[in-house]
N, C-alpha and C positions, 0 to 999 in steps of 0.2 A: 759517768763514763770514765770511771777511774782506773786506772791500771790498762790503759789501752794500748794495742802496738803504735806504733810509728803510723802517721797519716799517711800514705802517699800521696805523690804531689796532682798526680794525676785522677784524682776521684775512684780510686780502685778497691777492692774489696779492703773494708774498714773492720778491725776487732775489738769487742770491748775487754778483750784479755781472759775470757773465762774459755768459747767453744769458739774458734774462727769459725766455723760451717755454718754456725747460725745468724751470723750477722751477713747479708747480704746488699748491695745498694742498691737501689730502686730507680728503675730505666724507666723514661719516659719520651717517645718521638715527637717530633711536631709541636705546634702549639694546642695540645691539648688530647691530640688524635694519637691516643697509645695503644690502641685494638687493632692496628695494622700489620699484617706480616711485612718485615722491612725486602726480603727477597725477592729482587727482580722490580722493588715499586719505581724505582730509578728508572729504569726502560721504560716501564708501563708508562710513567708521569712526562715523559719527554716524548712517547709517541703522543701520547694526548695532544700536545701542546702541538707537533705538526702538523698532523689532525687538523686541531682549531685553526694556524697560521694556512691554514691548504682553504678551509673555506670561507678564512676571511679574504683569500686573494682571489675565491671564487667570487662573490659577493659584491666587494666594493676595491678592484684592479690598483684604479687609482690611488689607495693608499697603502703604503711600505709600513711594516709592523715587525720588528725583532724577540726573539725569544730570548731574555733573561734565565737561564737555566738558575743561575744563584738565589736567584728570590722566585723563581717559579713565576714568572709573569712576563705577559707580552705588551712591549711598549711600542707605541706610533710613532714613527721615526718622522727626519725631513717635515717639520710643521714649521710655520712662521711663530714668530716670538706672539702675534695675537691671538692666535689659537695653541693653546696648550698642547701639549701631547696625553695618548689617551694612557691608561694602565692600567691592565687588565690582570688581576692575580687570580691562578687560574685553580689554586689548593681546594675552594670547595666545590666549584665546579668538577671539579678531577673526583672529589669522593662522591657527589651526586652518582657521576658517569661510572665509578666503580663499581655502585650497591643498586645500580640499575639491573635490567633486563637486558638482555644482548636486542630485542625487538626495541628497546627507548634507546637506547644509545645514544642513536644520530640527533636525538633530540635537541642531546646537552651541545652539540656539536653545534648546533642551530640555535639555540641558547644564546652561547658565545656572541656570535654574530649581531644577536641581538640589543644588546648587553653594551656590545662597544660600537651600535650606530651615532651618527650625529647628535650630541644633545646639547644644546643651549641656556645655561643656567637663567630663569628669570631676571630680567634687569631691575626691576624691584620688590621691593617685598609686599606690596600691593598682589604684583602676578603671584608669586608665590605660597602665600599663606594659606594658601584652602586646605593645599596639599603637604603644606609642614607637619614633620612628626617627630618625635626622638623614638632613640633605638638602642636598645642595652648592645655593650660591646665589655668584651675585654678591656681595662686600662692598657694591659699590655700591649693588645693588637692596636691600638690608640698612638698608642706611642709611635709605633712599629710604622705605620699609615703617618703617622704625621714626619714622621724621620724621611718616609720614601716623597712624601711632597715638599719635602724642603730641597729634596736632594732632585727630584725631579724639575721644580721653578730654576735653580743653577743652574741646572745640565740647559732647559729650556734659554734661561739669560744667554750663558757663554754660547751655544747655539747658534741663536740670533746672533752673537757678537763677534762669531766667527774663533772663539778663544776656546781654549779646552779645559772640559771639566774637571771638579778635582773627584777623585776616587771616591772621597766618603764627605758627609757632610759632618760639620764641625761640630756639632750639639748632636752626635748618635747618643740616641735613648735617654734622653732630657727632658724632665717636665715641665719647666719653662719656656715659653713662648712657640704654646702649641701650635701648627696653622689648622689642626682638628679639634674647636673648642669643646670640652665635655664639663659634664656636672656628676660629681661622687651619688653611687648608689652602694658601693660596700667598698671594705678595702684593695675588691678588685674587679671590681665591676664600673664601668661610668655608661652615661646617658650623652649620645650624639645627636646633633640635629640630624634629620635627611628629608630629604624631598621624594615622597611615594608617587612613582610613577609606573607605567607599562612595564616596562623594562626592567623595572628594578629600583634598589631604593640609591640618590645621590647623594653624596656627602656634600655640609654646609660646611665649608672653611671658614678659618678668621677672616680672609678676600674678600669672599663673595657677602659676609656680615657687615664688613667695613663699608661695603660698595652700596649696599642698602642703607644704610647710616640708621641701623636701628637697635636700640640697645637688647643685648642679649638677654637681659632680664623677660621684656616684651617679646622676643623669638622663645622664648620657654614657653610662658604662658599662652603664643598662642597654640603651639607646638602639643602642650598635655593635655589642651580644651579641645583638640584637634581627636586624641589620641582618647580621651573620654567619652568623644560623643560615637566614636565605635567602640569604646567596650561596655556601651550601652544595649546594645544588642546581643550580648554574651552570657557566660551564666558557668556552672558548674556542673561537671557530670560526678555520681558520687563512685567510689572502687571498694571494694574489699579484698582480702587477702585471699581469702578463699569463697568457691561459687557458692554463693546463699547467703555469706556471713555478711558482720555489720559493716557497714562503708569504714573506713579509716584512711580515705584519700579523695582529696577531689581535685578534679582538671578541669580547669579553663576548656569551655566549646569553640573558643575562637579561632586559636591556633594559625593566624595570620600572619605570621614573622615579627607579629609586633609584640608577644607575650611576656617576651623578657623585661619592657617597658612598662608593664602594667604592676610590676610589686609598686611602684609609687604611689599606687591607690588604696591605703590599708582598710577605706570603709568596704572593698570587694571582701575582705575575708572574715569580717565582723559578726556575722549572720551565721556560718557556719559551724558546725556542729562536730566541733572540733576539741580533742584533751590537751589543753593547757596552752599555750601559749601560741599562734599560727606561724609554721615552719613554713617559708616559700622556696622553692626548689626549680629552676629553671634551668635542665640540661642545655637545652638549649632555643632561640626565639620563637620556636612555634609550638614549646611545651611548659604551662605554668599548671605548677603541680602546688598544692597544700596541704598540709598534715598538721597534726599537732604535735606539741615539744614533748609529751609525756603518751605519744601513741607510738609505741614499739613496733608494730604492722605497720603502720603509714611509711614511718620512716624506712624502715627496710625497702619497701616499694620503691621509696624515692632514692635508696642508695643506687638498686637495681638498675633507674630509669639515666642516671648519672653516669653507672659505667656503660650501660649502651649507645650514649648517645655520643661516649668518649671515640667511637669508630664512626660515626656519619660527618655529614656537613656539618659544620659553624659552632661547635658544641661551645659552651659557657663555660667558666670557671666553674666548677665541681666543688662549691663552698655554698651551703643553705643559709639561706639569711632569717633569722627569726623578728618577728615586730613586738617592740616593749615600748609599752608608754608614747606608741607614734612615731617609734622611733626602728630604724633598719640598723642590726647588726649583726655580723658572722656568729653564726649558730654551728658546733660542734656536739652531738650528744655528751652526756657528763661519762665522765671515768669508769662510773659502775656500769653503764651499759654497754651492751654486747658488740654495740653499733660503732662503739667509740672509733677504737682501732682503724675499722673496713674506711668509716669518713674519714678518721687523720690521714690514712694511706693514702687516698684521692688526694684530700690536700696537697700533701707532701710533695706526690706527683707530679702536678700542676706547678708549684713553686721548680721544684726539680726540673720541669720541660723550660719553665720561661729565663732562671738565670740560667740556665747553660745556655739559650738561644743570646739573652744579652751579653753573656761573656766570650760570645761566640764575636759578637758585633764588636765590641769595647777592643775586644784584641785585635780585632782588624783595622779601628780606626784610631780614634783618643788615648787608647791605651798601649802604641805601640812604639820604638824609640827609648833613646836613653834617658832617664829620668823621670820614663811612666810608672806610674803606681801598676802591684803585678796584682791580676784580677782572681780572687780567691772563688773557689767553687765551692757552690751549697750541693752538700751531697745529703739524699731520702736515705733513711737507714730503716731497715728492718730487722727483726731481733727474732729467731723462731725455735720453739721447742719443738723438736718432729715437724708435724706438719702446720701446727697452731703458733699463730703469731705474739708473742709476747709483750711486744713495746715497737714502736713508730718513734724516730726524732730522725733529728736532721745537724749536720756539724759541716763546720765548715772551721779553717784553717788561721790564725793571724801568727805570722811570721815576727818572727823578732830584728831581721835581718834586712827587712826591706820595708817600706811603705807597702799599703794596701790597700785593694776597695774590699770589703768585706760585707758580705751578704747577712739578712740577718736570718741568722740559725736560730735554733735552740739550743745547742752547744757550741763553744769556742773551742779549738784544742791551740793553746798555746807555744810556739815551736819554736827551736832554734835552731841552727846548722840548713846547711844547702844538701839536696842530693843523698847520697848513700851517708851522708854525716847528721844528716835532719833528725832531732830529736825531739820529742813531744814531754813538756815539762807537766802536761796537764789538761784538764779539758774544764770549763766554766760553762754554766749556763748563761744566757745573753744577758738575763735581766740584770745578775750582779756584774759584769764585764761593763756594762754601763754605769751602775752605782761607782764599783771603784774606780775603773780607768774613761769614766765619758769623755773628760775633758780631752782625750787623746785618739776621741774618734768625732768627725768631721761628717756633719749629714749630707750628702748630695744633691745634685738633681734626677741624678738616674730612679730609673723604676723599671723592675723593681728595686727597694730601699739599698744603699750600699754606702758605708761607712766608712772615708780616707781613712788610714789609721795614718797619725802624726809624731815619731819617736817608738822606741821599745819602752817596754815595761821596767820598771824596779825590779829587783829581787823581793821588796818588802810586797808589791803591788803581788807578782804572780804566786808568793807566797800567800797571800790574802784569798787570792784566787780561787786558787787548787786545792787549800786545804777542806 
């Protein structure tokens, strides 16, 4: 990206110095849900939420529940410090109730209701265990869920304690000392416990594990034997690209909300009759898709299945995971195929939707005040000839001028000057910006990944850089 205009500070249209027209930056809403017209969704999402608050007051009187407009969720007010307060996030319920029927509607409405009656977490993991399962989730939504339970127990203490809460909790978007314990399944996917019940599936906290006194290892294992002895009853339907032709994709028949959970079972995909290496593709929990690494139809299928599912409820990170050696890693098609691009674009996306949401959180809490590190954005770049896409990366900014958390891109542009004076010395790829300068960037806790930068660069160093 050499020869590039000036960054702007704000993520705005970025040039590699040859066509500005054709470099444009790639928008993403929500976590994940980038298929939505944003026009009027604001109204729509805040009557829902009346809606819901009008039949939970019809329902059950007796209890007071407030609408969070900022984080779209309605919380239980007025509880005792022994009973928790409930919190109901209302985001996929709201796309259920969008891509509904005007005849289902009231369903989801009724739903709600259901959703946040009375529940009582087992007292030991005796009652519990029939019904333990794990559940693929976003890391990021992981986080996100564990930040709002930390921040919820405070609000809950000070409460009880008649004292006032503080605004934001001290550890926003930290991966240390989660109170929603998970286990890695890709670099952006993890594995939660929960408790499958009527209603719905409950999150196991670090609390309610502690209070069991049973080691987590033992909550896995009964949790995947739980989760094996129903996808014992499952099996594979086969697809092809076109009506008649050879299958080149197969799907999971179960489709139980628990699909996302199942890539952990690689002898399911052993058997099938698949070109080269099995590609697993889970838009989202109640779709596990299969292909092979060197079947061009399959894959295509499963891009298709990825952006649609990017406008429903609960969709997945939009990153395929391939199995080598028994082993789960993010699967990209190589360079020369056609596919390449369409997947990085999704990726990008995705990266694109979650650090802007964390830099959205950081600046509101830990990163705000004199002597906060300034929180750098990762901006999705696309590069187009006509109407055909050329190149996908992603760049993001380290200032010379101030400390930073710094996302990790694919490129660095290295800057000096504030404002209308802000110059770009050059742009680096991340790999060597770590070779030469690691020592002057600091890993964090946050996640996604973001790097203190500690001091400016040399002249010999950015020299090294750019050239």
């Amino acid at each position: 990206m050499k020869n590039a205009q000036p960054l702007p500070p704000n993520g705005g249209q970025i040039s590699y110095g040859i066509n500005t027209k054709s470099i444009k930056v790639l928008q993403m809403s929500g976590l994940g849900n980038f298929g939505l017209d944003k026009l009027g969704l604001e109204n729509a999402r805040e009557k829902f939420a009346r809606a819901v608050l009008k039949k939970l007051s019809e329902a059950r009187p007796q209890e007071k529940w407030h609408f969070d407009k900022e984080s779209f969720a309605l919380k239980q007010v007025d509880v005792t410090e022994e009973a928790a307060p409930e919190l109901l996030y209302l985001e996929n319920l709201f796309l259920e109730y969008e891509n509904a029927e005007d005849k289902d509607k009231p369903a989801f409405l009724a739903k709600a209701v259901s959703i946040t009656e009375p529940f009582t977490m087992p007292e030991t993991f005796e009652e519990a265990k029939a019904n333990l399962l794990v559940n693929a989730m976003p890391i990021f939504n992981i986080v996100i869920v564990s930040m709002q339970l930390r921040k919820l127990a405070e609000e809950n203490r000070n409460q009880a304690a008649g004292s006032r809460p503080d605004s934001a909790p001290s550890q926003a978007l930290e991966m240390r000392e989660q109170p929603l314990p998970y286990s890695l399944i890709s670099s952006q996917l993890g594995l939660i416990f929960v408790l499958d019940r009527p209603a719905g599936k409950a999150y196991i906290d670090q609390a309610t594990i502690n209070k069991w006194g049973v080691p987590v290892d033992e909550l896995f294992d009964v949790a995947t034997m739980n989760l094996a002895r129903m996808t014992a009853r499952g099996g594979f339907n086969g697809i092809s690209r076109e009506p008649g032709g050879p299958c080149c994709l197969y799907q999971s028949v179960l489709q139980d909300s628990y699909e996302g959970a199942r890539i952990i079972f690689p002898q399911l995909f052993e058997e099938l009759p698949i070109k080269g290496d099995p590609v697993m593709v889970v838009p989202n929990n109640d779709v596990l898709l299969v292909t092979g690494s060197e079947d061009e139809d399959g894959l295509a299928l499963c891009l298709e299945a990825y952006e649609r599912a990017q406008a429903l409820p609960n969709p997945l990170p939009p990153l395929p995971l391939i199995g080598r050696e028994g082993k789960l890693e993010d699967f990209l098609p190589p360079p020369s195929s056609p596919l390449h691009l369409p997947f990085k674009r999704l990726k990008n996306l995705y990266l694109n939707s979650i650090y802007a949401e964390q830099k959205k959180v950081l600046e509101e809490t830990t990163c705000k005040g004199p002597g906060a590190p300034f929180v750098a954005t990762f901006a999705a770049l696309e590069k187009k000839e006509g109407k055909a896409t050329e190149a996908i990366s992603s760049v993001t900014t380290w200032s010379q001028e101030i400390d930073s958390l710094l996302p990790e891109a694919e490129q660095v542009a290295l800057v000096v000057g504030q404002g209308k004076d802000q110059k770009v010395l050059g742009f680096a790829p991340w790999e060597k910006v770590l070779t030469v300068a690691g020592e002057r960037l600091e890993r964090t806790g946050y996640f996604p990944p973001r790097f203190r930068t500690r001091g400016a660069l040399t002249q010999a160093e950015i020299t090294q850089l750019t050239r």
